[in-house]
N, C-alpha and C positions, 0 to 999 in steps of 0.2 A: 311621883316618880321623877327621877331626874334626867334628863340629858345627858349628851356628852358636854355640852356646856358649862353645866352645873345648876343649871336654874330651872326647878320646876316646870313640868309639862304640864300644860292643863290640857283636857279632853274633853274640855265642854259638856261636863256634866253627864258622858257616857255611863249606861250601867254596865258599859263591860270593859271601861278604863280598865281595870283591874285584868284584863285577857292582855295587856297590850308587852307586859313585861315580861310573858312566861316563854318558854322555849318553842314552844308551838309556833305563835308569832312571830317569831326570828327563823324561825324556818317556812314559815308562811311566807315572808316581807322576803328573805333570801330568795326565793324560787318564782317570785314577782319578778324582782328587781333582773336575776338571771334572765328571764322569760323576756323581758321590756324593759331595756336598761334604759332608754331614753325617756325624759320626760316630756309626757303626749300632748301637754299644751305645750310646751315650748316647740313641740316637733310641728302643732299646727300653727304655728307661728313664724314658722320656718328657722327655727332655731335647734341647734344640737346641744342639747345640755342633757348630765349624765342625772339620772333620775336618785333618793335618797329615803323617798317617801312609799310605802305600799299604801293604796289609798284606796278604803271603801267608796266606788262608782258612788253606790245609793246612799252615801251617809248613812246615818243611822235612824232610820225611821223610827217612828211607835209603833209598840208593837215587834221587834224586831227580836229575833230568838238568836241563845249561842248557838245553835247551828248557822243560821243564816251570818253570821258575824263570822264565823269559818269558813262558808264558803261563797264569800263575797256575793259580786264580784270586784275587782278588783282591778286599778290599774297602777301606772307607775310616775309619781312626780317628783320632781325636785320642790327644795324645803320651800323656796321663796313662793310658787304656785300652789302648794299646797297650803300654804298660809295664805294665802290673797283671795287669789281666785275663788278656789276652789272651799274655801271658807265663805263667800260671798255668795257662791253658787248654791252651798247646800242651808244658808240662812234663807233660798226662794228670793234671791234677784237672778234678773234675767241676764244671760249669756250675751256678752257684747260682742259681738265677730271684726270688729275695727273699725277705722274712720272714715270718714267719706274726706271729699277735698278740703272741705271747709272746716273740716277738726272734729264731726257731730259725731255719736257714737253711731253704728251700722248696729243691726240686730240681725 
């Protein structure tokens, strides 16, 4: 599937990539985005950035059914934390909450 970019999306080998482009989805990811315009890492961050991404909370476990893929849950990110973070988080690394004085990561 392409982007507005033009460059292939990958989905990480979901088995329900194929949900991501139907109308459903667009009306799903709309009624997010309406719901939670900001995105909620950068909100806990202390940052206001407008969110772009509806983004499955639990990733996509095994074992995971299209119902459960419809109804999330769901939250709302922008593209650059949904690509980082939130990529890093559902590969099972741990949540870094910031720095202490010295630069370390806080957990």
């Amino acid at each position: 599937m392409y982007g507005k970019t033009g460059r292939v999306r990958q989905r990480g080998g979901s088995a329900f990539a194929h949900l991501y482009g139907t109308a459903r989805w667009q009306r799903t990811r709309k009624a997010q985005l309406e719901q939670e315009p900001l995105c909620v890492f950068c909100k806990r961050r202390g940052l206001t950035v407008l969110a772009s991404v509806c983004n499955h909370v639990n990733g996509h476990p095994a074992g995971e059914t299209e119902q459960q893929f419809w109804e999330g849950p769901f939250n709302s990110l922008c593209n650059d934390c949904h690509n980082s973070d939130q990529a890093r988080l559902e590969r099972g690394a741990r949540q870094i909450r910031g720095c202490d004085e010295a630069g370390w990561p806080v957990e």
